[in-house]
C-alpha positions, 0 to 999 in steps of 0.5 A: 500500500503506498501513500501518498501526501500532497503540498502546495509549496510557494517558492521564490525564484528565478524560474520554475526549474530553480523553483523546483529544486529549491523544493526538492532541497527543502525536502531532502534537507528537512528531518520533519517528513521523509518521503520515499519519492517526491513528485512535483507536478509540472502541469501545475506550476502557477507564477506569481504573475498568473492571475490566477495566482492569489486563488490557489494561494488562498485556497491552498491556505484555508486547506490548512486552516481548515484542517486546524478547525476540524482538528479543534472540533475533534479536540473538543469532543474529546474533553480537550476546551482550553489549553490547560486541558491539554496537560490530561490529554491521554488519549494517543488519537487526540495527542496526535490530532493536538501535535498535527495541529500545533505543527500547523501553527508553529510552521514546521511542515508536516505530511497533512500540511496541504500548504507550505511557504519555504520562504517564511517557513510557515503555513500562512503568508505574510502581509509583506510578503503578499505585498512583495509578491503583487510587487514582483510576481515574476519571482514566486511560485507555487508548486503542487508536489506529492510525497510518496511513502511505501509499505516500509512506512506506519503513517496515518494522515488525517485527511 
């Protein structure tokens, strides 16, 4: 059985070939998901000077928000209803679930991540950089890449 994680990944760059490998490098360089193949999807590439540019971006962010809601709601209806409950989680499901979602706060990328900004090491964007971008499109990109794991790997994404 082979699974298989998706990211949108916003890079700066020169062109989408430097794009690629700067997300290649990420990936190879971070400890935090080690996927046996990385695929980026070539057809899916956006420029930042696409119009349609600020759409997938905006998606691509309110996939992980979100991902943060639910994960809340299913905190929630496991007793978890402030931050001091936290300390008497015991359950192994909702200690996940609170892990995955303070990754998703933190900006330390993760296999449910559906976005990542390597720029700013984050799961959102910044107003300046959103500035930055409207300013100089040509230079940022957002890449569709897949992470694949084999069997060898007990890994259980919550979407």
């Amino acid at each position: 059985m082979e699974l298989t994680s998706n990211h949108k990944i916003l890079v700066k760059s020169d062109n989408d070939q430097e794009a690629c490998e700067l997300a290649e490098r990420f990936f190879q360089q971070t400890t935090l998901v080690n996927y046996d193949d990385l695929e980026i999807i070539k057809e899916q590439i956006i420029n930042g000077a696409d119009p349609s540019f600020f759409s997938y971006l905006d998606q691509a962010v309110e996939e992980n928000l979100e991902l943060m809601r639910e994960s809340i709601q299913t905190l929630e209806k496991g007793g978890c209803h402030s931050l001091e409950d936290v300390l008497s989680l015991t359950d192994p499901y909702l200690c996940k679930v609170f892990h995955i979602t303070a990754h998703l706060v933190d900006g330390f990328i993760d296999i449910d991540s559906a976005f990542y900004n390597i720029i700013e090491d984050s799961h959102r964007v910044s107003h300046p950089l959103r500035r930055e971008i409207k300013n100089a499109p040509d230079y940022y990109w957002l890449l569709q890449v897949q992470g694949h794991f084999g069997t060898q790997h007990e890994v259980s994404p919550l979407r």
